[in-house]
N, C-alpha and C positions, 0 to 999 in steps of 0.2 A: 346406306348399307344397313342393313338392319342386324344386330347386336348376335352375336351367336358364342356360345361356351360347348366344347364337347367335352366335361364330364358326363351330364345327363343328357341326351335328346333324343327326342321320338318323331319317326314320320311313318307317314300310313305307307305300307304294300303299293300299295297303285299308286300314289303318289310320288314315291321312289322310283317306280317305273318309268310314269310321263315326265320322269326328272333326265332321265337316261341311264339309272342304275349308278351303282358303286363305278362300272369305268367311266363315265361322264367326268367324276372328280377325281378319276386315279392318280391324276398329273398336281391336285393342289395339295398345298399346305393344311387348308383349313378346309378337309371338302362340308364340312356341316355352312361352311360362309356361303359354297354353291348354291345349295338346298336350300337355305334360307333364302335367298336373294330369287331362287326362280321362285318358290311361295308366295313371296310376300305382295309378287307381282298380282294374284289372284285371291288375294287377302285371305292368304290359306297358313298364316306362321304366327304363331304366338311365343315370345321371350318372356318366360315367366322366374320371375325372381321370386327365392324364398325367404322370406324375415321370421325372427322368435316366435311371432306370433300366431304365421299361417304354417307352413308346412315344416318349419326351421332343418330342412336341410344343410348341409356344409360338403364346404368342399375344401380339404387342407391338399397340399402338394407340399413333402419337404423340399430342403433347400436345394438338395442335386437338381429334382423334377423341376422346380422353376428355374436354374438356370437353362435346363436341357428345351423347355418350353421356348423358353426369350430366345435362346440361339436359333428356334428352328422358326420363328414368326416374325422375329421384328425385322430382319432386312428384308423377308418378302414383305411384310408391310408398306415398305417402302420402295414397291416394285424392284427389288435388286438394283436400284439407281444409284450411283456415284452422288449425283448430283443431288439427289432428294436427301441424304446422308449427311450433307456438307450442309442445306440450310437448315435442315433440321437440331443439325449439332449447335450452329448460330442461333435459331433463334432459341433453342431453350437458355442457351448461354446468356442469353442478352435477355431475356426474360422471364427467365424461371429461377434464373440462379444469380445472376447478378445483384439483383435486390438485396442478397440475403449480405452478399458482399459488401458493399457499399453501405449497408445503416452502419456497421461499426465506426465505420470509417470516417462517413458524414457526422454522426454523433460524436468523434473526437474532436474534431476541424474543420469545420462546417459553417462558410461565410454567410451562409443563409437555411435561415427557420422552416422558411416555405420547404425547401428542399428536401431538409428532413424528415419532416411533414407526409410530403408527397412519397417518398422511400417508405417509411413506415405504414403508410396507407398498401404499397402496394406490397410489403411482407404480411401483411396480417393480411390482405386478400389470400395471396396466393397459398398460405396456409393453414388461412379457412376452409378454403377448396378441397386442398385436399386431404381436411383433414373432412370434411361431407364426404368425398370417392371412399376415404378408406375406411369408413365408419360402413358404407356399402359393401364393405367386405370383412365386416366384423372385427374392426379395432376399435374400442374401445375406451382404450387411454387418449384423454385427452390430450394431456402435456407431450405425450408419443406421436400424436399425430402432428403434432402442430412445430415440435420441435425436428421430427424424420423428414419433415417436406424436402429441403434443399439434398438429401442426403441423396431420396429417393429421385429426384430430378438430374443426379451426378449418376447414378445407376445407369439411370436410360440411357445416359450418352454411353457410358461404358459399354454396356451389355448389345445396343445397338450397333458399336464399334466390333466388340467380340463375337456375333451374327454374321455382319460383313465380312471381317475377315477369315472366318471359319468357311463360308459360302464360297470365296472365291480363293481361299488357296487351301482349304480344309477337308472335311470330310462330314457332311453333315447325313446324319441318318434317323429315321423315324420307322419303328416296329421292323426292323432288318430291312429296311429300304431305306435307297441310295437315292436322298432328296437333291443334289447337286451335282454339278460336274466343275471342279475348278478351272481356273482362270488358267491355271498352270498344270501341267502336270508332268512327271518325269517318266518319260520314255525309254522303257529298259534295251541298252546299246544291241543286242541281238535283233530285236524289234526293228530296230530305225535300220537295223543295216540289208535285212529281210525284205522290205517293203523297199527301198530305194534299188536294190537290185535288178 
């Protein structure tokens, strides 16, 4: 899948056309993902990032906007699946966040070296990593990034939790459209006694 952000994007006339136009993606989340994905097919799409030194564009979103963002992507992300939800929640737990857990722990009470070892190797990975992503998005502090990891890793489950359940018993909307239809919904008593008749 090749990488798409719709703050900034441009596509040509004609090529929006032999895409199928704005209604081809009327139905998606993300229709700049459509557009890139039929492009890229004809090596026709370019994902150009900007750094301080070449174009130094920015793009901030306060805090409302990113949450209103995460709500409306991350459970299509994860094709509205129950299932994809459930190991996604596991495996960060078991791998993103656990680590961070367990060196206190190990380092109290800890019948073996190795082990500790092995924990601590794999906290400084995981927030080396992402302390390189969020440098890609212009943070800067080092001690911020490397100390936010697990914070930001307890996020995702969250906000991927509050996605789901907004989708299927909420109301999710994007530019006065109605992205969702709940799981549930309540049927005003005149209604149901109207149609049964």
């Amino acid at each position: 899948r090749p990488p798409v952000l719709s703050t900034l994007w441009l596509i040509r006339a004609d090529a929006l056309r032999r895409a199928g136009g704005f209604e081809a993606a009327a139905q998606m989340i993300t229709p700049e993902a459509y557009f890139a994905k039929r492009l890229t097919k004809n090596d026709r799409y370019s994902f150009v990032r900007s750094t301080p030194r070449t174009v130094a564009l920015y793009s901030t979103k306060d805090i409302n906007r990113q949450f209103e963002t995460a709500i409306r992507v991350r459970y299509p992300q994860l094709h509205r699946r129950l299932s994809l939800v459930v190991a996604t929640t596991l495996f960060e737990i078991a791998f993103l966040i656990a680590p961070f857990i367990l060196l206190p722990l190990l380092l109290l009470n800890s019948p073996s070296p190795v082990l500790v070892a092995l924990n601590l190797v794999s906290v400084v990975s995981l927030s080396a990593l992402y302390y390189l992503i969020a440098i890609r998005t212009h943070l800067n502090n080092l001690w911020l990034g490397l100390l936010t990891a697990p914070v930001a890793f307890a996020l995702d489950i969250i906000m991927m939790h509050i996605s789901m359940f907004t989708y299927e018993f909420g109301t999710v909307t994007w530019h006065e459209r109605r992205l969702n239809r709940p799981m549930t919904e309540t049927i005003p008593p005149q209604t149901f006694l109207s149609e049964s008749s």
